[in-house]
VMD Tcl script that builds the backbone (N, CA, C; Angstrom):
set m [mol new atoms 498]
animate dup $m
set s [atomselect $m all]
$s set {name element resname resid chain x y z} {
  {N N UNK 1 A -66.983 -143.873 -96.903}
  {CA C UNK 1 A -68.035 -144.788 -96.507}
  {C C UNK 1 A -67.576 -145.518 -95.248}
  {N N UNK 2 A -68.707 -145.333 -94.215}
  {CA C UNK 2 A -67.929 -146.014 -92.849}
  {C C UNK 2 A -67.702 -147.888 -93.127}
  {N N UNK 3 A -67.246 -148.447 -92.192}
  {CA C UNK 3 A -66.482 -149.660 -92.190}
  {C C UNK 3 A -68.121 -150.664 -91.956}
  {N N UNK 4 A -68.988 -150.234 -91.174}
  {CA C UNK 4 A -70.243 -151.303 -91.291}
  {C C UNK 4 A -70.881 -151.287 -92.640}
  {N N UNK 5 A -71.279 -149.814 -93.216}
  {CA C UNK 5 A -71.555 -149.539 -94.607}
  {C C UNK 5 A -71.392 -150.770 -95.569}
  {N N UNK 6 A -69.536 -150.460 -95.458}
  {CA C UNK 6 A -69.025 -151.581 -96.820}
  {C C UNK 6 A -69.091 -152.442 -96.072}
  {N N UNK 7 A -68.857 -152.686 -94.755}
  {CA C UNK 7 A -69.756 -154.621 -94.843}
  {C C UNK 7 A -71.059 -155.177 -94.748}
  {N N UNK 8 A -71.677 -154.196 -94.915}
  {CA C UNK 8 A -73.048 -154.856 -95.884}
  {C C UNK 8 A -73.447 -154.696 -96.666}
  {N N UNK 9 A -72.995 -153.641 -97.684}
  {CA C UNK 9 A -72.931 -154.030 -99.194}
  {C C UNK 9 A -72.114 -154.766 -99.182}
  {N N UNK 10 A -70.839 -155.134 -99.090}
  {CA C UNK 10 A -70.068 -156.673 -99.351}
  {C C UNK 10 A -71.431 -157.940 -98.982}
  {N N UNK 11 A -71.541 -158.283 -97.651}
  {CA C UNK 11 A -72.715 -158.804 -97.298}
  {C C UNK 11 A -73.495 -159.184 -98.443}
  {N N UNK 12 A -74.424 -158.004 -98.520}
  {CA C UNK 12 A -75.637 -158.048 -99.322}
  {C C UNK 12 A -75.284 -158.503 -100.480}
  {N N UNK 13 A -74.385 -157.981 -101.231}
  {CA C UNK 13 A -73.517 -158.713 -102.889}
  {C C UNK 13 A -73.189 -160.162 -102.722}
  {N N UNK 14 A -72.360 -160.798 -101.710}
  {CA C UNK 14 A -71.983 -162.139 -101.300}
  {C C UNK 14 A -73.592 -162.939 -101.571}
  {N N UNK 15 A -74.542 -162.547 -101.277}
  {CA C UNK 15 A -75.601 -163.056 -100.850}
  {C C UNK 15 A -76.722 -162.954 -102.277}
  {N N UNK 16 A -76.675 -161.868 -102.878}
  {CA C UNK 16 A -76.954 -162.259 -103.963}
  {C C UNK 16 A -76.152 -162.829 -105.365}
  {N N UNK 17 A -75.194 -162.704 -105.284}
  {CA C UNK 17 A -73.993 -164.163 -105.875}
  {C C UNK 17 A -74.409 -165.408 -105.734}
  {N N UNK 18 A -74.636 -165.634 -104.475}
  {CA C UNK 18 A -74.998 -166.811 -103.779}
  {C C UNK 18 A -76.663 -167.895 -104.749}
  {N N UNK 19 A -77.246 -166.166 -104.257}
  {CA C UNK 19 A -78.967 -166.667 -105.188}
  {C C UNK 19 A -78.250 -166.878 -106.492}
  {N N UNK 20 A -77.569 -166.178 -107.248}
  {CA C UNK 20 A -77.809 -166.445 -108.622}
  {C C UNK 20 A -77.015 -167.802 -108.924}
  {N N UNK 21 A -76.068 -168.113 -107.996}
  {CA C UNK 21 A -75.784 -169.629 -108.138}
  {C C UNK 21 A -76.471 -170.554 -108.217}
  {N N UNK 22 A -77.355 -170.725 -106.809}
  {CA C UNK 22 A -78.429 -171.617 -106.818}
  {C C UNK 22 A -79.929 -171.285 -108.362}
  {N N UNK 23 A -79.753 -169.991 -108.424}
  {CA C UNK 23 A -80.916 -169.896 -109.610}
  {C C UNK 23 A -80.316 -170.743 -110.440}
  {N N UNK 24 A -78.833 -170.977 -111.180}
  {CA C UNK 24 A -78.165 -171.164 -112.185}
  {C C UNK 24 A -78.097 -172.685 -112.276}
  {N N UNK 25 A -78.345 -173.361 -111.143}
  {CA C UNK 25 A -78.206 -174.695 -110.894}
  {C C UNK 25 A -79.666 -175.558 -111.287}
  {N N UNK 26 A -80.867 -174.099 -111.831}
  {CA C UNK 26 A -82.184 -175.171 -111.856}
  {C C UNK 26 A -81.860 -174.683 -113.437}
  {N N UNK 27 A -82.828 -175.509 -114.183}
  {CA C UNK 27 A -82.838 -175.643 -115.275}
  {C C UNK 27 A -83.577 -174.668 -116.015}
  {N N UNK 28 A -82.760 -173.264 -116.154}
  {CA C UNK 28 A -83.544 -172.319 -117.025}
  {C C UNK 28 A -83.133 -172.410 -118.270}
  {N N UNK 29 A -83.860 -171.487 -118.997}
  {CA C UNK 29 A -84.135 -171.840 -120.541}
  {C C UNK 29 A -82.720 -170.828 -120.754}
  {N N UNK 30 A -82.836 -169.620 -119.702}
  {CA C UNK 30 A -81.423 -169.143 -120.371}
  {C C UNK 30 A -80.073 -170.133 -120.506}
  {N N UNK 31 A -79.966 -170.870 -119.805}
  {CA C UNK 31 A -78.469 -171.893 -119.900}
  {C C UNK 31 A -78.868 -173.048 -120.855}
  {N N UNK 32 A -80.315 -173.690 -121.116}
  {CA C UNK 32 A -80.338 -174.279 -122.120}
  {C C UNK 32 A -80.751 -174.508 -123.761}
  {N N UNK 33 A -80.406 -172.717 -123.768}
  {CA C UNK 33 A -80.730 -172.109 -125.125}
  {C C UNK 33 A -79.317 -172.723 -126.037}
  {N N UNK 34 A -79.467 -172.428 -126.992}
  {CA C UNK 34 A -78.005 -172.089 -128.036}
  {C C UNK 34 A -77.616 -171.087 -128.077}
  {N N UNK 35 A -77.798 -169.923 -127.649}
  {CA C UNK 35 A -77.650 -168.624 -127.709}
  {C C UNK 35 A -76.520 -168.513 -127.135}
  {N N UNK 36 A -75.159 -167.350 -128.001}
  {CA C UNK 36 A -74.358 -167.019 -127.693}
  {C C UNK 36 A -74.425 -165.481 -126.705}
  {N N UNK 37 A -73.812 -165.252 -125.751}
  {CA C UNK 37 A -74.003 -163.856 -124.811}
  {C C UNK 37 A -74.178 -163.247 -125.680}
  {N N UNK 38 A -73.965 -162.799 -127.107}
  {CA C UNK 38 A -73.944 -161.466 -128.088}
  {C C UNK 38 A -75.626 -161.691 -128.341}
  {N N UNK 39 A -75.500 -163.177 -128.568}
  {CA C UNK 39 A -77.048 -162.839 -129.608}
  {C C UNK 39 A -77.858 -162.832 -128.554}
  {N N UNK 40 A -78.190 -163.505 -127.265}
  {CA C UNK 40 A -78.748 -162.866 -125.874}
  {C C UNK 40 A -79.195 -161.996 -125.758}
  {N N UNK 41 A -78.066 -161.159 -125.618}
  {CA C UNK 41 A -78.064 -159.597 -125.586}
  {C C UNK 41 A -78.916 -159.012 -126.892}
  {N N UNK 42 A -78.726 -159.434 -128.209}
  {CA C UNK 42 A -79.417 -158.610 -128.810}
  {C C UNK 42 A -81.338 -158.904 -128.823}
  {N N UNK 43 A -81.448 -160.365 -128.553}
  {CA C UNK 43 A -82.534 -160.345 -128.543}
  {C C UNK 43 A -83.313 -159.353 -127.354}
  {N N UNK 44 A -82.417 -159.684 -126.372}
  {CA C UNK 44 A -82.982 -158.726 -124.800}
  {C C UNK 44 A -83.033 -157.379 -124.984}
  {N N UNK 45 A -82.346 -156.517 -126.077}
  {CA C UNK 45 A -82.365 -155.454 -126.747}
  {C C UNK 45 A -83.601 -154.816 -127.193}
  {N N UNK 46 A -83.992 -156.365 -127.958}
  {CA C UNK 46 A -85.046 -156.234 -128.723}
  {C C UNK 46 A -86.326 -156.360 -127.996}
  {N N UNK 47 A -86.015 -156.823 -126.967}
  {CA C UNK 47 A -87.317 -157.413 -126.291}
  {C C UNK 47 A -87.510 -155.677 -125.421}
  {N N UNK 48 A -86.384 -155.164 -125.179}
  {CA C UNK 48 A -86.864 -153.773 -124.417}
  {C C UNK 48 A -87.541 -152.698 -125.156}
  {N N UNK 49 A -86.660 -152.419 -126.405}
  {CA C UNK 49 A -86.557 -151.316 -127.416}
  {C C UNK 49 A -87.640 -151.525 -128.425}
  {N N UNK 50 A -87.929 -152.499 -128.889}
  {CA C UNK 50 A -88.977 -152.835 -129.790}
  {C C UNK 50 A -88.556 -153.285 -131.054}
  {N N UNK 51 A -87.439 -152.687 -131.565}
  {CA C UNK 51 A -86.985 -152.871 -132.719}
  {C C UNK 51 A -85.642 -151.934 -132.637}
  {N N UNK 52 A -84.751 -152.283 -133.556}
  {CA C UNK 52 A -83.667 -151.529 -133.458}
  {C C UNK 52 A -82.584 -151.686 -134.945}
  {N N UNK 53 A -81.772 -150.670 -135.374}
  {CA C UNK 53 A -81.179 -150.825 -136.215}
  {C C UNK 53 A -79.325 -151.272 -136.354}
  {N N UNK 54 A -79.116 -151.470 -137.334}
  {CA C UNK 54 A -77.699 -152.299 -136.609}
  {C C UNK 54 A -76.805 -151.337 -136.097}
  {N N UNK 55 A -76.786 -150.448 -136.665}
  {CA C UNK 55 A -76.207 -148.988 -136.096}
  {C C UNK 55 A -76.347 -149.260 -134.568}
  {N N UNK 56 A -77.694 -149.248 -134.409}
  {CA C UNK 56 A -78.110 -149.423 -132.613}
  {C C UNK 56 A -77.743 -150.708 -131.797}
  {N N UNK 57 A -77.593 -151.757 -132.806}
  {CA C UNK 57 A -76.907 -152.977 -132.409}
  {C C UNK 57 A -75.629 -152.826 -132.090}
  {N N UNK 58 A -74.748 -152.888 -133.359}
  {CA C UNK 58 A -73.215 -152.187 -132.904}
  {C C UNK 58 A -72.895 -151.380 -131.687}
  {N N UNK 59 A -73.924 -150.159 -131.413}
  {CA C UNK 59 A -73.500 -149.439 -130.388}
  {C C UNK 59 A -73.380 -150.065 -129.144}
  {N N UNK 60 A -74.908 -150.509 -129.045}
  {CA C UNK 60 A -75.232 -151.175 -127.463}
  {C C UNK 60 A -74.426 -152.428 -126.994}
  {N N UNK 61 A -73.954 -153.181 -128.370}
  {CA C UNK 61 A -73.007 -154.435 -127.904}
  {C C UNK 61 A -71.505 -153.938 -128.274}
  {N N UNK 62 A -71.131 -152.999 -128.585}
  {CA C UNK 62 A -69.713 -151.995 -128.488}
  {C C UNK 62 A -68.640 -153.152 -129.477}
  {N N UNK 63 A -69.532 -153.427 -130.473}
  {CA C UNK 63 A -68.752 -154.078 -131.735}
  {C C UNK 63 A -69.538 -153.289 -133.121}
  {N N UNK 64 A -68.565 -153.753 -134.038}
  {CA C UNK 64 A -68.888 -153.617 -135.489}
  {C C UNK 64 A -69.853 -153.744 -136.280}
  {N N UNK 65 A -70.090 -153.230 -137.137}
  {CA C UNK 65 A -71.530 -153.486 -138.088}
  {C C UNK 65 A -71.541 -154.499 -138.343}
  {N N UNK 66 A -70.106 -155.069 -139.139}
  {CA C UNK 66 A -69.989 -156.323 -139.632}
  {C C UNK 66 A -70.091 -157.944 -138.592}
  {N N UNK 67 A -70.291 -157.538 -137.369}
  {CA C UNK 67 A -70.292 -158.834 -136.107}
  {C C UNK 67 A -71.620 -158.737 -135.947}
  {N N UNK 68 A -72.479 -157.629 -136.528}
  {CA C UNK 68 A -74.006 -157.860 -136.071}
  {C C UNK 68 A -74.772 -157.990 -136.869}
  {N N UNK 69 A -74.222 -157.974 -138.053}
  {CA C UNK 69 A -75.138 -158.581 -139.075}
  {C C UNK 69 A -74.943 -160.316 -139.299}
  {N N UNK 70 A -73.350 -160.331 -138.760}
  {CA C UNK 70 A -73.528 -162.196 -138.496}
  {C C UNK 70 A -74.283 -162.681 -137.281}
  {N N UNK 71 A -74.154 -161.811 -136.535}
  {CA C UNK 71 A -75.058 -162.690 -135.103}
  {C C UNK 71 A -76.627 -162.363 -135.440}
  {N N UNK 72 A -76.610 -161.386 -136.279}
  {CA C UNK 72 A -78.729 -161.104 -136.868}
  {C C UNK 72 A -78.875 -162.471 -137.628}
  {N N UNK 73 A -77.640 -162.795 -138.548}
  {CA C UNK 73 A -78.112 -163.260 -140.067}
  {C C UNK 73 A -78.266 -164.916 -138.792}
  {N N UNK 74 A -77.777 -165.146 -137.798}
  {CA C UNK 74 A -78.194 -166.246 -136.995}
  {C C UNK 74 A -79.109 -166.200 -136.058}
  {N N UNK 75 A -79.413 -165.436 -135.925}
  {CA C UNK 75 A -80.772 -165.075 -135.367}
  {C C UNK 75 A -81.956 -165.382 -136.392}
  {N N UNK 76 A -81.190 -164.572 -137.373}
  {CA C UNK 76 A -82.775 -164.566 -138.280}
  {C C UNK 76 A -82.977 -166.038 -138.681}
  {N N UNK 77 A -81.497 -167.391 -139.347}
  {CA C UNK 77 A -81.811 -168.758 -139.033}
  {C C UNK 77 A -82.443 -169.313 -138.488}
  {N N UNK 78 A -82.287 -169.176 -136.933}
  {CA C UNK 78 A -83.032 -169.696 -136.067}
  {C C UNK 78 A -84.575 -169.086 -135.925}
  {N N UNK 79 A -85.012 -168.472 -136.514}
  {CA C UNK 79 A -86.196 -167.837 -136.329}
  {C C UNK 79 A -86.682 -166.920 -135.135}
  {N N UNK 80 A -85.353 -166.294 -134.938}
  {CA C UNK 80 A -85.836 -165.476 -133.256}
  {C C UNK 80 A -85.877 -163.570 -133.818}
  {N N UNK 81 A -85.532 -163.866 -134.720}
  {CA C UNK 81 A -85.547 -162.280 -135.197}
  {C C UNK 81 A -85.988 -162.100 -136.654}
  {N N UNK 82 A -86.630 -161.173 -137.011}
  {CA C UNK 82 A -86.370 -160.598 -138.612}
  {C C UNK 82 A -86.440 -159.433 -138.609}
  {N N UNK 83 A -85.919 -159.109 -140.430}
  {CA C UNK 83 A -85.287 -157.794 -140.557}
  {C C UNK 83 A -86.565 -157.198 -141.540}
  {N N UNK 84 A -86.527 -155.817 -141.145}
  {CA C UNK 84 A -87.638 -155.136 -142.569}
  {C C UNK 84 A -87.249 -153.504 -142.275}
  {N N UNK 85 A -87.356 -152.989 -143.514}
  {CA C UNK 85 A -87.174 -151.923 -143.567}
  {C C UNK 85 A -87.585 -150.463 -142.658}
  {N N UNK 86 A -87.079 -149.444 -143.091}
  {CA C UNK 86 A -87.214 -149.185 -141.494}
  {C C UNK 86 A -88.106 -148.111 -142.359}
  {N N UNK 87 A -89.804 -147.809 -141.831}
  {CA C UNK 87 A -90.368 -147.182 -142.570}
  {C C UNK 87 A -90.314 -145.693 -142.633}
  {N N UNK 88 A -89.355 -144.800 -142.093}
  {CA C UNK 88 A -89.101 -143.596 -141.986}
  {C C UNK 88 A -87.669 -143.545 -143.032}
  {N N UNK 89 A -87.202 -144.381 -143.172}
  {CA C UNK 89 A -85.962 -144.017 -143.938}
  {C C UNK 89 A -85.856 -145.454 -144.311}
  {N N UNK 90 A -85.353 -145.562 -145.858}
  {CA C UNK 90 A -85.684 -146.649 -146.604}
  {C C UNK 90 A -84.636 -147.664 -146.851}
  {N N UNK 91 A -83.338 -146.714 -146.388}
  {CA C UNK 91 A -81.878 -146.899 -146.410}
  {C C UNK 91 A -81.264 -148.272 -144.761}
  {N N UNK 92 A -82.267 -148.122 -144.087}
  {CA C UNK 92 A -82.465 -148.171 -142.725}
  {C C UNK 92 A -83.006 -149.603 -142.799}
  {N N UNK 93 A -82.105 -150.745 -142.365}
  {CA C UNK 93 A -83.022 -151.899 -141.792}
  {C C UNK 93 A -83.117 -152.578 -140.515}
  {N N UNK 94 A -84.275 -152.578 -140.122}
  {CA C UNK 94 A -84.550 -152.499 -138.704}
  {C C UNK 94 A -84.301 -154.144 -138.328}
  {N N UNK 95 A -84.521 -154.202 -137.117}
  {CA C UNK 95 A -84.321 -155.696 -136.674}
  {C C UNK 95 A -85.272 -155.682 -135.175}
  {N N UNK 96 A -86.276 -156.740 -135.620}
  {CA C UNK 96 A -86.993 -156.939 -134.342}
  {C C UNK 96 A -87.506 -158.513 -134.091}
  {N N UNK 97 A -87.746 -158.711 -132.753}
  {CA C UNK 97 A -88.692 -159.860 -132.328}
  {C C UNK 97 A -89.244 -160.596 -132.887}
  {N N UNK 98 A -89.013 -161.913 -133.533}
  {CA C UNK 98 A -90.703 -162.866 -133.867}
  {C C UNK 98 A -91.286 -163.203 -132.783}
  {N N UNK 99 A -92.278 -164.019 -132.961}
  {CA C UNK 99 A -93.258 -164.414 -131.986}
  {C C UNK 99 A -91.971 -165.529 -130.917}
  {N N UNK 100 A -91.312 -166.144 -132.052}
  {CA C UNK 100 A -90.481 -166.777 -131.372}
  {C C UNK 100 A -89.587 -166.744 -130.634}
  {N N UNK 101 A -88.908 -165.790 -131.258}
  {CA C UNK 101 A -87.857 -164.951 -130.008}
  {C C UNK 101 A -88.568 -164.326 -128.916}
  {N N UNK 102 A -89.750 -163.554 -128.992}
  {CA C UNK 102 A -90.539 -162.792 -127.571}
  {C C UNK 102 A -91.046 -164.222 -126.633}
  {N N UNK 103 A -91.191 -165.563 -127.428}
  {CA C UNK 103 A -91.313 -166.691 -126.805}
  {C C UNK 103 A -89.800 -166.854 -125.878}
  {N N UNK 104 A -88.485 -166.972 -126.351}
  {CA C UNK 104 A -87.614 -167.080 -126.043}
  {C C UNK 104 A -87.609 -166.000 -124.387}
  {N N UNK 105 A -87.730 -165.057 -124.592}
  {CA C UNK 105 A -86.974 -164.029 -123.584}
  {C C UNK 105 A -88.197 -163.886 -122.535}
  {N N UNK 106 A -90.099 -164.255 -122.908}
  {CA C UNK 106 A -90.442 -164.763 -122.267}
  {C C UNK 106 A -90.178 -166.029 -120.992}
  {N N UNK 107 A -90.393 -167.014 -121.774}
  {CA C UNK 107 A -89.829 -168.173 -120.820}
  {C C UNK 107 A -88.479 -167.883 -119.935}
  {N N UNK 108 A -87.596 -166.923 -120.409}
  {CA C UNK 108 A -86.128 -166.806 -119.370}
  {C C UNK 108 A -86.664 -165.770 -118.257}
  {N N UNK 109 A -87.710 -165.034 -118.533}
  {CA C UNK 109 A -88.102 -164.299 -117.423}
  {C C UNK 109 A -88.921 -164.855 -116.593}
  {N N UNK 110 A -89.731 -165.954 -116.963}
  {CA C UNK 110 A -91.200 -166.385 -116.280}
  {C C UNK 110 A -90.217 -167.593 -115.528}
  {N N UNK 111 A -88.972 -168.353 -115.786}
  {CA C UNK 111 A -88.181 -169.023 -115.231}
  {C C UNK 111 A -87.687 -168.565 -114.205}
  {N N UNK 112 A -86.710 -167.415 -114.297}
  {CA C UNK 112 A -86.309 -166.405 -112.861}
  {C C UNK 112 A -87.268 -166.053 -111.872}
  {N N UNK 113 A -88.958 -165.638 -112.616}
  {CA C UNK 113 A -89.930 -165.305 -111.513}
  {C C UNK 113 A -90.333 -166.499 -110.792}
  {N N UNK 114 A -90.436 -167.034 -111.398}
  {CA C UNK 114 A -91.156 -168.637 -110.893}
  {C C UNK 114 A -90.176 -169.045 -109.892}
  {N N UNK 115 A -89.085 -169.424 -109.870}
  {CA C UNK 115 A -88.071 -169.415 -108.675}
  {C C UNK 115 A -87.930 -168.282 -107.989}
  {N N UNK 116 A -88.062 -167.121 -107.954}
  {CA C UNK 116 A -88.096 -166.122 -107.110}
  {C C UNK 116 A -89.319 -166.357 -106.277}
  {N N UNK 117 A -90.491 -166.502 -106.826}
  {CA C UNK 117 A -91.778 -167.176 -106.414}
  {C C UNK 117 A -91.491 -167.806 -105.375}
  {N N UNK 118 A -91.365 -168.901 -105.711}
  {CA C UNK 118 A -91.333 -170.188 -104.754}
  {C C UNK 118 A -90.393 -169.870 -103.381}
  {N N UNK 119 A -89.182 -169.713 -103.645}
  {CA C UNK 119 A -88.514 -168.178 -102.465}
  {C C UNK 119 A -89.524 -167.855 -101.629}
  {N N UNK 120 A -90.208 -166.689 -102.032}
  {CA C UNK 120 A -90.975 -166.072 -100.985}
  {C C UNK 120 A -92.089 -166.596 -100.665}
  {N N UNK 121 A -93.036 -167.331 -101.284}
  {CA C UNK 121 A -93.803 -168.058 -100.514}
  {C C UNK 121 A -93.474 -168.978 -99.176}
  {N N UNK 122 A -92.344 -168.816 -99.099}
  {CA C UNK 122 A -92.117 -169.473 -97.718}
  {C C UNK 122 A -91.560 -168.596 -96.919}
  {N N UNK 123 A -91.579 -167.344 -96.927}
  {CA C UNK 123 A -91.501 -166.250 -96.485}
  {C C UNK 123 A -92.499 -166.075 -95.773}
  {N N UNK 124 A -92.427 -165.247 -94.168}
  {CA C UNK 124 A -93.452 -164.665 -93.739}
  {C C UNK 124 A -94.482 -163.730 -93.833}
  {N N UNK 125 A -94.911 -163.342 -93.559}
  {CA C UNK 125 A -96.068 -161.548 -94.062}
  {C C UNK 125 A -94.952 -160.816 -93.888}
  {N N UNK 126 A -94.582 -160.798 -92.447}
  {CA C UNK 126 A -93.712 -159.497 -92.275}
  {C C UNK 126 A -92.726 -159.517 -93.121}
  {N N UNK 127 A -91.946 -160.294 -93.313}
  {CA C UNK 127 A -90.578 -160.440 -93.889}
  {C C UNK 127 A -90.770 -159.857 -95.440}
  {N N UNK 128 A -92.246 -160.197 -95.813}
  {CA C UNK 128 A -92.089 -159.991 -97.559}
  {C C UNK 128 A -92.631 -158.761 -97.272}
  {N N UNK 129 A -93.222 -157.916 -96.647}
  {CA C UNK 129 A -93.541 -156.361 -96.302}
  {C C UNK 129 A -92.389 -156.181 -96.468}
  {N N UNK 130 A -90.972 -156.138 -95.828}
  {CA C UNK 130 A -89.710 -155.597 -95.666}
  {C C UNK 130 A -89.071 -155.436 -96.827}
  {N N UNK 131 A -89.658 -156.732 -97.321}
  {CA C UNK 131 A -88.470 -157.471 -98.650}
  {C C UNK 131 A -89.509 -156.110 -100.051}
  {N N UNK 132 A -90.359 -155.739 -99.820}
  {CA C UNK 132 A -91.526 -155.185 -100.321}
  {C C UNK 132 A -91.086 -153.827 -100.192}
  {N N UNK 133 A -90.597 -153.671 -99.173}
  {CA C UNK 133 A -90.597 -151.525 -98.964}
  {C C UNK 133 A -88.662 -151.896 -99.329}
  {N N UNK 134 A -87.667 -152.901 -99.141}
  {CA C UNK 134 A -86.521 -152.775 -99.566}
  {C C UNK 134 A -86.562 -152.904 -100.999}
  {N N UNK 135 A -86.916 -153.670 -101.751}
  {CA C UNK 135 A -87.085 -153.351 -103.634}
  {C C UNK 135 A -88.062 -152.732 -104.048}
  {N N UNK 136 A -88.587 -151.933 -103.527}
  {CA C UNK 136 A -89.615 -150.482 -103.859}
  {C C UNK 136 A -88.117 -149.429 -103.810}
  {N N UNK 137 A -87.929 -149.669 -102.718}
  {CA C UNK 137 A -86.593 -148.429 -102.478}
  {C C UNK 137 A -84.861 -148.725 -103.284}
  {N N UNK 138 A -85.226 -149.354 -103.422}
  {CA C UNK 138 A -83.710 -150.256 -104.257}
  {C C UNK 138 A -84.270 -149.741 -105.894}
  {N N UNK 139 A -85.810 -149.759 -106.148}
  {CA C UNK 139 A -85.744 -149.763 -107.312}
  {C C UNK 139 A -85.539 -147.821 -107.760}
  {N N UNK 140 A -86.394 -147.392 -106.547}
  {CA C UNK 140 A -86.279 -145.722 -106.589}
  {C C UNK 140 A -85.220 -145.021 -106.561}
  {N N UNK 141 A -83.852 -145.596 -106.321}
  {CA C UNK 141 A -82.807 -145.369 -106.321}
  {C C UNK 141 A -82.276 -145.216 -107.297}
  {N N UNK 142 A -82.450 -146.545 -107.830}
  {CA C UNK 142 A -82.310 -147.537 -109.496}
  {C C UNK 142 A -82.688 -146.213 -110.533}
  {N N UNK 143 A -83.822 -146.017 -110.454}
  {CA C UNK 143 A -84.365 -144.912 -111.371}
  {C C UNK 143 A -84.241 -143.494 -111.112}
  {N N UNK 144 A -83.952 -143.301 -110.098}
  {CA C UNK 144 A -83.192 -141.624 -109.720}
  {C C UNK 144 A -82.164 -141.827 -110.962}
  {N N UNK 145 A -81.137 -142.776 -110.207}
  {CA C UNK 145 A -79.380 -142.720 -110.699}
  {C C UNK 145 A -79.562 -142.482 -112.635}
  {N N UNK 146 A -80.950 -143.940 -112.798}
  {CA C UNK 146 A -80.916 -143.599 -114.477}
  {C C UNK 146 A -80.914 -142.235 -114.875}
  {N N UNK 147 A -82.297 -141.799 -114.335}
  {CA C UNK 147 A -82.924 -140.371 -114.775}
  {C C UNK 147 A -81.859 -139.352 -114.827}
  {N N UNK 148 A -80.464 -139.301 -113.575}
  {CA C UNK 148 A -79.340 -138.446 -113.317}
  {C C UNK 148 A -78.536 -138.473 -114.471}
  {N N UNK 149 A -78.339 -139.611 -115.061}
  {CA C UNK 149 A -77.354 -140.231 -115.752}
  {C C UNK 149 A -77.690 -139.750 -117.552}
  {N N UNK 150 A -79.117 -140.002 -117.232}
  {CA C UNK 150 A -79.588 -139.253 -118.642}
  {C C UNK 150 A -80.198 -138.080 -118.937}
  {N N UNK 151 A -80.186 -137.442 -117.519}
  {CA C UNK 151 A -81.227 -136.013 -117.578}
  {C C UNK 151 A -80.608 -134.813 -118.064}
  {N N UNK 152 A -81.376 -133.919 -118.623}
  {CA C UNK 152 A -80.587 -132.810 -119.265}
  {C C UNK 152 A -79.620 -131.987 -118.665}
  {N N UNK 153 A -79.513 -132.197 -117.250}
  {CA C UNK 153 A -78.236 -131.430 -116.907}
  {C C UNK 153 A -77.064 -132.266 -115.910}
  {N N UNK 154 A -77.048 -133.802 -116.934}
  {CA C UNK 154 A -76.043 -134.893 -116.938}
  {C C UNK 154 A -75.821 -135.091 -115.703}
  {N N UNK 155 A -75.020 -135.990 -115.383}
  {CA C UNK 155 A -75.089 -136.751 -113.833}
  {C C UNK 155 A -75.220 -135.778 -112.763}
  {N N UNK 156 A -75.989 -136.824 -111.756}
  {CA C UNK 156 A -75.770 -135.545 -110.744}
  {C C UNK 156 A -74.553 -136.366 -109.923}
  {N N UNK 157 A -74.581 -135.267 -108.534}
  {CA C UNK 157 A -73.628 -135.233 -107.388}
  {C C UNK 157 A -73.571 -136.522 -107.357}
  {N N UNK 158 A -72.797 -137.779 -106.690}
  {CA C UNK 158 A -72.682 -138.649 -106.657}
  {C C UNK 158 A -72.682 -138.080 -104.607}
  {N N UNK 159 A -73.370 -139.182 -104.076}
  {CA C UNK 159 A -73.371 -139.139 -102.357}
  {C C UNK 159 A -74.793 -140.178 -102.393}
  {N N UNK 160 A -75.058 -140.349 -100.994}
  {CA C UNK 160 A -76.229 -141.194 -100.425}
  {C C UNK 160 A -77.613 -140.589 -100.992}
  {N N UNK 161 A -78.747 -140.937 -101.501}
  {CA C UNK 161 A -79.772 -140.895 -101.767}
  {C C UNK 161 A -80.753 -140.403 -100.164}
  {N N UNK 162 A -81.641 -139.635 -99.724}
  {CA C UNK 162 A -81.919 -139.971 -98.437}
  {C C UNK 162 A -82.907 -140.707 -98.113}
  {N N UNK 163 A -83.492 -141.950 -97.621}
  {CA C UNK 163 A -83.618 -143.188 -97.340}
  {C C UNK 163 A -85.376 -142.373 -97.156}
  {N N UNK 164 A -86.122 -143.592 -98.067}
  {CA C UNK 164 A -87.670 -143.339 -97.732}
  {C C UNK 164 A -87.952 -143.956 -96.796}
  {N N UNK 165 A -88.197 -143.149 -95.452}
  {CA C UNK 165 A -89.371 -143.331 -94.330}
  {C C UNK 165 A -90.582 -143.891 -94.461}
  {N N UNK 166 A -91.573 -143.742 -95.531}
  {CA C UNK 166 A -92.869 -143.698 -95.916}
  {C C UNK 166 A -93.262 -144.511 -96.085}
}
mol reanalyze $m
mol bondsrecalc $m
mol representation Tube
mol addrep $m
């Protein structure tokens, strides 16, 4: 990778470090939850997947059965999760979303947009066109690499993507 390359991905990383500092400094619901990073994570799990079993818990947070049925059985306390059987197999108990928890992971997203918001409204036309065709293309990248990573004939080549013109 030539020497301007890595200094603007260094650049560009420095700079979004930077945003997530200042995001971190307004008062989102993610920093003034009780939520420990594990149980975070599992609700955000839940909020993608729909429901999931502890089997699938354990995996995705790369701990034990027994650490996720204590961070569920506090979840399920607090009212951000419950458990019910999993109706394809009876042996199977699933774990998903209440209204309250999809309340939870709501508000931490509508917090990040809402300050991202306010950001670009003071942005120009042109500038948010740019900022517009750069996370269109940041995200097409994003979803190549997934699709590579999970597609039936496993990662591809690793090299530069070639850059949309269009």
């Amino acid at each position: 990778m030539s020497n301007e390359r890595e200094d603007l991905i260094r650049r560009i990383t420095e700079t979004q470090r930077g945003l997530a500092r200042l995001f971190a400094q307004h008062r989102s619901p993610l920093f003034s939850s009780n939520l420990t990073m594990r149980q975070l994570k599992v609700i955000m799990i839940l909020s993608m997947n729909g429901s999931a079993s502890g089997q699938d818990l354990a995996h995705n947070l790369g701990v034990g059965l027994g650490t996720v049925t204590g961070i569920v059985d506090r979840l399920v306390a607090q009212g951000l999760v419950s458990r019910h059987e999993d109706p394809h197999d009876r042996r199977v108990r699933r774990v998903e979303l209440t209204p309250a928890g999809a309340s939870v992971i709501e508000e931490i997203n509508n917090a990040g947009i809402q300050q991202y918001r306010r950001i670009m409204e003071h942005l120009d036309t042109e500038t948010l066109r740019t900022l517009d065709h750069v996370t269109r293309t940041i995200r097409d990248v994003a979803d190549k690499l997934a699709s590579d990573k999970t597609g039936p004939d496993g990662p591809a080549v690793s090299g530069e993507l070639a850059p949309d013109n269009g």
